[in-house]
C-alpha positions in Angstrom: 135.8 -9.5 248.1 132.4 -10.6 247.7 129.6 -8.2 246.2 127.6 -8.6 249.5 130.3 -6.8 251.6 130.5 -4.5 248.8 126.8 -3.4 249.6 127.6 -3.0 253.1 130.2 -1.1 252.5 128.4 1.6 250.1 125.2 1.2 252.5 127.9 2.0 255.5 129.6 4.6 253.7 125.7 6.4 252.7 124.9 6.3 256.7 128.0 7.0 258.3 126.7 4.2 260.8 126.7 -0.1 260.9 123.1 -0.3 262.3 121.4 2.0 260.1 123.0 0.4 256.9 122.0 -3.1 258.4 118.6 -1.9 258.6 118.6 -0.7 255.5 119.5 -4.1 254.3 117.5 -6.1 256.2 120.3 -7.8 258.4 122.1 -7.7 261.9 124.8 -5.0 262.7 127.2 -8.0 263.6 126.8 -9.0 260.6 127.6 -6.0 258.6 130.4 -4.7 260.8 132.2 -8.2 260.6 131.7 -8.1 257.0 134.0 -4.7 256.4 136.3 -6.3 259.4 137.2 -9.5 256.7 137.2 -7.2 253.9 139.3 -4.7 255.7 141.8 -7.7 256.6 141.5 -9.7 253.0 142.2 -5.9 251.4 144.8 -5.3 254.4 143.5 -1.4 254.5 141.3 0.6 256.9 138.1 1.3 255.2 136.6 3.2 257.9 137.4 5.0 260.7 135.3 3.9 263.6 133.9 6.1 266.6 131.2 5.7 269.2 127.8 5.9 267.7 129.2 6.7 263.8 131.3 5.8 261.6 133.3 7.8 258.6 135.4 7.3 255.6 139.3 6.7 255.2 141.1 8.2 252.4 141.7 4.8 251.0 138.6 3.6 252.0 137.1 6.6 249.9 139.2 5.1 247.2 137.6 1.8 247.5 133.9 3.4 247.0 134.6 4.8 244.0 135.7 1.7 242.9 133.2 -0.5 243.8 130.3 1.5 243.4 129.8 1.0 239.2 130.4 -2.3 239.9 127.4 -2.6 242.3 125.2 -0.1 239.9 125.8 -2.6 237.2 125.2 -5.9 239.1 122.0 -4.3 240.4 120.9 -3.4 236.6 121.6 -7.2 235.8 119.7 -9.1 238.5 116.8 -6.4 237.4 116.9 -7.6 234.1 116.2 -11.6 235.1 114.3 -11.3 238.0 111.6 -8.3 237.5 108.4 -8.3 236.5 109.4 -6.1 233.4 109.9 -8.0 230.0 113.4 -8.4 229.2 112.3 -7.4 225.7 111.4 -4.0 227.5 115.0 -3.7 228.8 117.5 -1.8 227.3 121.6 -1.0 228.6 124.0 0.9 225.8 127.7 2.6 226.5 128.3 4.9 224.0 131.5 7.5 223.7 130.3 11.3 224.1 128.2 10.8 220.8 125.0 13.1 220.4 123.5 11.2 218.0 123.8 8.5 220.0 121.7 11.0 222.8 119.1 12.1 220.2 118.1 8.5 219.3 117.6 7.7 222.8 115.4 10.8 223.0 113.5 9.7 219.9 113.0 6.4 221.0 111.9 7.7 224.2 108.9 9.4 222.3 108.0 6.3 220.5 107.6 4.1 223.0 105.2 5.7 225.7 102.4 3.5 225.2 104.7 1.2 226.7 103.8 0.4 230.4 106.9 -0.5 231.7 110.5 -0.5 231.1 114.2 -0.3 232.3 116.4 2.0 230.2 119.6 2.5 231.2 122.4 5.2 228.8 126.0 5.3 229.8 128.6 7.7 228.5 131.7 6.1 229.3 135.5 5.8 228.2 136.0 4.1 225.3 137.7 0.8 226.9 134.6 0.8 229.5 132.3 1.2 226.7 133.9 -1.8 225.1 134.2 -4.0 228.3 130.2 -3.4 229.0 129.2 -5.0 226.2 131.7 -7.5 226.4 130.8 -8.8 229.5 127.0 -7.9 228.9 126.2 -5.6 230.9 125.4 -3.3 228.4 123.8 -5.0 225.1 125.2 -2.0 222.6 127.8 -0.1 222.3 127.8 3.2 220.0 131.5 3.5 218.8 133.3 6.2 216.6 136.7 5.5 215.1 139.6 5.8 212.6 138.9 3.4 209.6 142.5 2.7 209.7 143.1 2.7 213.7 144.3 -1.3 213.4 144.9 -1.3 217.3 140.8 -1.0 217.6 140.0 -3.4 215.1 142.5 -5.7 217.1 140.6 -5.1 220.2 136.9 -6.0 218.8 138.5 -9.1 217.5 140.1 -10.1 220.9 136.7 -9.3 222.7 134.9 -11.0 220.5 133.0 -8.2 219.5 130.6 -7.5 216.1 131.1 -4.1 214.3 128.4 -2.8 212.4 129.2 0.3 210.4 126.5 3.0 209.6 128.2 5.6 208.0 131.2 6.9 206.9 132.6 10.7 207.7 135.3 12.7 207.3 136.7 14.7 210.6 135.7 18.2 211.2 136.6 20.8 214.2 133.9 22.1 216.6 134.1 25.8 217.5 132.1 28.7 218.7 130.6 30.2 216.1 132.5 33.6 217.2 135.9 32.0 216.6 138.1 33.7 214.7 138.0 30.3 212.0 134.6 29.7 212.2 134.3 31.6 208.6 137.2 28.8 206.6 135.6 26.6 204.3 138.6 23.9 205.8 140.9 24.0 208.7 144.4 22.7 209.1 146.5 22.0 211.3 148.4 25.0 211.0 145.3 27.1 211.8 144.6 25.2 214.9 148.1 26.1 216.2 147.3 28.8 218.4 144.4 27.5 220.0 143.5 25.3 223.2 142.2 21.2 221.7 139.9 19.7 223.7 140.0 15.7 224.5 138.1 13.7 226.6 139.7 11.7 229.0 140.1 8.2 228.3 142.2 6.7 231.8 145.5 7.6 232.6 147.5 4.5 230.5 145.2 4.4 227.4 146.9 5.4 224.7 145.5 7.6 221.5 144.2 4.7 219.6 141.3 4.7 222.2 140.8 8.7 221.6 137.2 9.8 220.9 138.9 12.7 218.5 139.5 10.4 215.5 142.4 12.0 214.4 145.5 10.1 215.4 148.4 12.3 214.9 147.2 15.5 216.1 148.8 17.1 219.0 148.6 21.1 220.4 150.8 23.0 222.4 147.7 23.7 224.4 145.5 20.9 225.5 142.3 20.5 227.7 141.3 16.9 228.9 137.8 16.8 229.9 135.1 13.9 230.9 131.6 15.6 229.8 129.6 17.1 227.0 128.8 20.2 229.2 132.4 20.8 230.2 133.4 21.4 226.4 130.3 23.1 225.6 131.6 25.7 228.6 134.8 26.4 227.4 133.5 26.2 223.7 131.3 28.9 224.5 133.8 31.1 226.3 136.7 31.0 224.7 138.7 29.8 221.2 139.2 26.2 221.9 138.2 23.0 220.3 137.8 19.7 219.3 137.7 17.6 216.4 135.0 15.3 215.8 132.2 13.8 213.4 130.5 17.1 212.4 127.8 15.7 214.2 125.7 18.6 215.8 122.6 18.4 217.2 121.3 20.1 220.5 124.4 19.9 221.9 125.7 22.2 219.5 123.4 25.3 221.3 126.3 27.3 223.9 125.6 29.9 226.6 127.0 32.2 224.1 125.3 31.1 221.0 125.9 27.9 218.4 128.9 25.9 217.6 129.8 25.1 214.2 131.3 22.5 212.4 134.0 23.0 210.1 135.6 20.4 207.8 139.5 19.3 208.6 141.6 19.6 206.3 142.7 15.7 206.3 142.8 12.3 204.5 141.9 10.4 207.6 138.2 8.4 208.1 136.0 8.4 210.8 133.5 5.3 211.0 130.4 5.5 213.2 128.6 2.4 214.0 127.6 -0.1 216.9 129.1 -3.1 218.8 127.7 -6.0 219.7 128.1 -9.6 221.1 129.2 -12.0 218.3 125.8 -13.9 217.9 124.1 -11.9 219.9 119.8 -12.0 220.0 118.9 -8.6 220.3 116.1 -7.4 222.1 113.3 -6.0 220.3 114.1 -2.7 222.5 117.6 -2.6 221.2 116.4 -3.4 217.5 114.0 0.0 217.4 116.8 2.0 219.1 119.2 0.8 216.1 116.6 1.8 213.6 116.2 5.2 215.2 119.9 5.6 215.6 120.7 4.3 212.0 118.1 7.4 210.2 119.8 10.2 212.4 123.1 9.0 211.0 122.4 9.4 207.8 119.5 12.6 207.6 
C-alpha cells in the first residue's frame, strides 16, 4: 500500500464516486478505480461496494479510512513543510497529552506572533504512545509529556526512541472536581475518600498498559471508572456529577464547567509528577518551537 492509493481512496470515500475523486486529483478514473482494485487484492478485502453511477463504503473498508486517514493528514503536513513558500522557521507541529498548559501556550504564542505573515501551526492532542511516535518519526517536532518521576517503563521508552527529556517542573498529583462536590472543601484527599465516586481516565488504546496513563498515579484503581478521549467530555461529566480525575493541579480555562469551576485538590500521596518536553536527540529546533518553549516554560512555573 502505497500513499497514492491511499489518497484515492479517502478522495473516493469523500465522493462516493471514481470520477469525481479523479477529478479532484487531477487524474483518469481508470486510473483511480484500478488503484483501489490492487489495493483491494494486495489487502485481500472489499473496500467499496460498487454500483452504477456511485460508489459506497464497506464495513471494513470503513475500517481502512480511519486508518489511513492520520496517516495521509500527517504526510500532507510534511511535504508542506519542505516544499511551501512558508519558512520552515515559521512552521510549527507538537503532540501533547490532554495538557492545558500546553493549550494556553499555544494561545499565547498565537498572540505574539501576528505580525507574522505566514505560518503553519499544527497542535495535536493525542495518546501518549502517538504523542511519542510523532516526534519520533518527526512529524511533530515537540512533544509536551506528563509523567511519574519513578514510572521506569517511560523512561525506558524515551531511551529506546531516542528521545531527549527536558523537565520544567516538578508537581505533586492533585484531584479535579466540581467545585460542588461533596470533597471539594478537604485540604487533601485520599484514596479512601475517592472510594465512592466515578475516576475519570483518558483512553490510551486498548493494549497500553498504565505506565502510559495520563493520571500519574500508578496504583490507583476505582470500582467505578470512566474512559474518555477529550477535554470537553470530562469537563461534562465534571460539571454534572461527582466524578473525577487526578492530575497536575493545572487549571486554566479549562477549569470553567457548565455548572460553575473545578477545583483542584492536593492527593494525599508520595508519588511525583514531572512535566516537561520531548525532543529528537540533537535536534535543531526551529525558532517557532524555541518561543513556544519559552512561553510554555513561564506558564509552568507562574
Amino acid at each position: 500500500m502505497n500513499l497514492q492509493q491511499m489518497k484515492y481512496v479517502l478522495y473516493t470515500a469523500k465522493y462516493n464516486s471514481f470520477s469525481k475523486a479523479a477529478k479532484e486529483l487531477f487524474v483518469t478514473q481508470p486510473n483511480v478505480s484500478s488503484a483501489i482494485k490492487d489495493l483491494e487484492n494486495e489487502l485481500k478485502i472489499q473496500i467499496f461496494d460498487r454500483n452504477r453511477g456511485s460508489v459506497a463504503l464497506t464495513r471494513e473498508g470503513a475500517m481502512l479510512v480511519s486508518q489511513i486517514t492520520p496517516i495521509v493528514e500527517q504526510m500532507g503536513f510534511i511535504e508542506n513543510y519542505y516544499a511551501n513558500e512558508v519558512s520552515v522557521q515559521n512552521i510549527l507541529s507538537i503532540a501533547c497529552q490532554h495538557c492545558v498548559i500546553a493549550s494556553e501556550a499555544l494561545a499565547k504564542l498565537l498572540k505574539e506572533i501576528t505580525a507574522i505573515d505566514d505560518y503553519k501551526i499544527q497542535f495535536l492532542e493525542v495518546q501518549t504512545k502517538e504523542m511519542l511516535s510523532y516526534v519520533q518519526e518527526g512529524t511533530c517536532e515537540l512533544g509536551i509529556l506528563l509523567k511519574n518521576r519513578n514510572n521506569k517503563v517511560m523512561a525506558w521508552e524515551l531511551e529506546q526512541r531516542n528521545l531527549e527529556f527536558t523537565l520544567v517542573q516538578e508537581r505533586s498529583p492533585f484531584v479535579h472536581i466540581n467545585q460542588k462536590h461533596p470533597l471539594a472543601g478537604k485540604m487533601r484527599i485520599t484514596k479512601e475518600d475517592l472510594a465512592p465516586y466515578p475516576y475519570i481516565k483518558y483512553y490510551q488504546g486498548q493494549n497500553s498498559m498504565q505506565f502510559f496513563s495520563e493520571e500519574m498515579v500508578e496504583d490507583h484503581e476505582a470500582a467505578k471508572t470512566i474512559i474518555v478521549t477529550d477535554n470537553m467530555t470530562v469537563s461534562n461529566i465534571m460539571s454534572m456529577g461527582t466524578a473525577y480525575t487526578i492530575g497536575s493541579g493545572y487549571q486554566g480555562k479549562h477549569g470553567v464547567h457548565q455548572n460553575g469551576e473545578s477545583v483542584a485538590v492536593p492527593y494525599d500521596s508520595d508519588e511525583v509528577i514531572e512535566l516537561g518536553y520531548i525532543t529528537r536527540r540533537g535536534a535543531r529546533l526551529s525558532d517557532l518551537c524555541t518561543k513556544y518553549i519559552t512561553i510554555f516554560e513561564k506558564y509552568a512555573k507562574s
